[in-house]
ChimeraX commands (.cxc) that place a marker at each C-alpha (Angstrom):
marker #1 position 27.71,34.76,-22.61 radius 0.5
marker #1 position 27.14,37.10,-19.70 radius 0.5
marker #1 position 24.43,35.59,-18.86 radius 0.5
marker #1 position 26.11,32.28,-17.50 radius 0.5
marker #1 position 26.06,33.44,-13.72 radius 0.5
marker #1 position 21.94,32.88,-14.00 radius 0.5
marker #1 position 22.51,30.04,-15.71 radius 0.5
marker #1 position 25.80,28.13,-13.70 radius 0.5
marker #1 position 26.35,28.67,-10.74 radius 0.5
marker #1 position 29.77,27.41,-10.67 radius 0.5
marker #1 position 32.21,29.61,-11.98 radius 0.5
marker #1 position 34.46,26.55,-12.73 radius 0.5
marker #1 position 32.25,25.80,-15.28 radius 0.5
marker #1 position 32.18,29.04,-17.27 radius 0.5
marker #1 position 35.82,28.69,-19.09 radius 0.5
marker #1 position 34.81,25.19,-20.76 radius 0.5
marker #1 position 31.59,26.88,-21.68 radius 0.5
marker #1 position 33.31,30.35,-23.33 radius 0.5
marker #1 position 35.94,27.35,-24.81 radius 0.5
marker #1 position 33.31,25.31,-26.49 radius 0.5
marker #1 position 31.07,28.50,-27.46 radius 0.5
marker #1 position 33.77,30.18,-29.13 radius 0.5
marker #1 position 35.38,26.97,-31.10 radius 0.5
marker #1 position 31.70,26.39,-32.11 radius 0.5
marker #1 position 31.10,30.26,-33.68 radius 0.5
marker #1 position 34.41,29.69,-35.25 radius 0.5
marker #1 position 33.82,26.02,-37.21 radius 0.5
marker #1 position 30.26,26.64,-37.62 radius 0.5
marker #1 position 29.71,29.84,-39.17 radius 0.5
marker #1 position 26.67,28.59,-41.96 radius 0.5
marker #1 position 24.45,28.81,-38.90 radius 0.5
marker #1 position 24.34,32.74,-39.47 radius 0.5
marker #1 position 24.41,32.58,-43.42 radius 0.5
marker #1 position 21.21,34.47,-44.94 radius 0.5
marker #1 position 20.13,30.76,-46.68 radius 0.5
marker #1 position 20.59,28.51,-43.40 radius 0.5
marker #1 position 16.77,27.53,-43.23 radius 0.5
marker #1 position 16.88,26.28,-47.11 radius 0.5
marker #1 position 20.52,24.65,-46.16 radius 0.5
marker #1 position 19.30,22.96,-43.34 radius 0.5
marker #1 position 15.96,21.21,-45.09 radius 0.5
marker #1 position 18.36,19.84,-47.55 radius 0.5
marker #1 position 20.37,18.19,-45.17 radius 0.5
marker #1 position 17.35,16.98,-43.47 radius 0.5
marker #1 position 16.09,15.60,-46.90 radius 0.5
marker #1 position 19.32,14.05,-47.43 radius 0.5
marker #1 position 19.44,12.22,-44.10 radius 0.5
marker #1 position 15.77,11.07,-44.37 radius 0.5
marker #1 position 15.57,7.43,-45.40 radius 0.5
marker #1 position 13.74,6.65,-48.55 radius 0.5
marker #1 position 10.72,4.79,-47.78 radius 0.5
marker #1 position 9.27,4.24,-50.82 radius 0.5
marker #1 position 5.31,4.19,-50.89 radius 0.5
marker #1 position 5.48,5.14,-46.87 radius 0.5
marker #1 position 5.05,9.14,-45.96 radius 0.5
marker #1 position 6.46,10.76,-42.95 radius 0.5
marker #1 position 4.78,13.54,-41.52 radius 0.5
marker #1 position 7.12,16.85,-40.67 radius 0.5
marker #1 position 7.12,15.76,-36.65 radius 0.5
marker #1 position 8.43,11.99,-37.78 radius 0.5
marker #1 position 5.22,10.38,-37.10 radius 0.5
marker #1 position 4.39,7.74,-39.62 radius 0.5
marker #1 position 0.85,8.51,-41.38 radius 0.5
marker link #1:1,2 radius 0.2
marker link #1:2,3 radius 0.2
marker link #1:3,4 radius 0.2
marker link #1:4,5 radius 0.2
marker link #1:5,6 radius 0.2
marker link #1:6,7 radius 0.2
marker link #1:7,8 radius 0.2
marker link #1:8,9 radius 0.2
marker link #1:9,10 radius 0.2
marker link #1:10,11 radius 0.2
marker link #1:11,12 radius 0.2
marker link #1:12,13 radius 0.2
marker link #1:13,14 radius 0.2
marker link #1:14,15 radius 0.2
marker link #1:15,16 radius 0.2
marker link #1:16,17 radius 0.2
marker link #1:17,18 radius 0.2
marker link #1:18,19 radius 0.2
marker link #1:19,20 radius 0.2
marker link #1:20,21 radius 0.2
marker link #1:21,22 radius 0.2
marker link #1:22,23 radius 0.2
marker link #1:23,24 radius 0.2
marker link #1:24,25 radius 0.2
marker link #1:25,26 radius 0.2
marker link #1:26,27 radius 0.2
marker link #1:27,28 radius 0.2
marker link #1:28,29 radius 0.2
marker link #1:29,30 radius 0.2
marker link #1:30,31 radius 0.2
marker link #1:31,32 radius 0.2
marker link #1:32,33 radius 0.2
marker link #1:33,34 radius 0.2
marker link #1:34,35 radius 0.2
marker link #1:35,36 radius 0.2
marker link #1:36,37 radius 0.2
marker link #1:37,38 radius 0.2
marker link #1:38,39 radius 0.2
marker link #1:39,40 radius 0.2
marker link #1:40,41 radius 0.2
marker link #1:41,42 radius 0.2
marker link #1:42,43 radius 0.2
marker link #1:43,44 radius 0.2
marker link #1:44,45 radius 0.2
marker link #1:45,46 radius 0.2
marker link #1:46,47 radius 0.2
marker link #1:47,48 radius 0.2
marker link #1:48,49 radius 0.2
marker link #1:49,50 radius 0.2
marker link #1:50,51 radius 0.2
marker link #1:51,52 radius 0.2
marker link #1:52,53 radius 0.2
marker link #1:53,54 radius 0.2
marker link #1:54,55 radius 0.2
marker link #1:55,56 radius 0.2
marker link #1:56,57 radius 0.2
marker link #1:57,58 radius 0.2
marker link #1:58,59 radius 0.2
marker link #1:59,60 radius 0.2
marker link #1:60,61 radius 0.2
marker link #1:61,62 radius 0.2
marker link #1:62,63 radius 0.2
view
């Protein structure tokens, strides 16, 4: 987070930013867990619609 002065120059900005980046370590904590890569697939799998006979390649391109 020290890094925002390269990043914003307005220093108005930086409290929102610190706000949001701290509520988000807070509520999302399973984006450090040691499984978060097999986690996340499964959730992708889950949100993936079923199409049947149809394959989707791993960049969303039909094939």
């Amino acid at each position: 987070m020290t890094d925002f002065s390269r990043l914003v120059g307005d220093t108005a900005v930086w409290a929102p930013l610190h706000r949001i980046a701290g509520t988000l370590d807070k509520s999302l904590p399973g984006i450090f867990a040691a499984d978060y890569a097999e986690r996340l697939e499964a959730a992708r799998s889950r949100l993936r619609p079923d199409l049947g006979d149809s394959a989707i390649d791993e960049e969303g391109a039909d094939t």
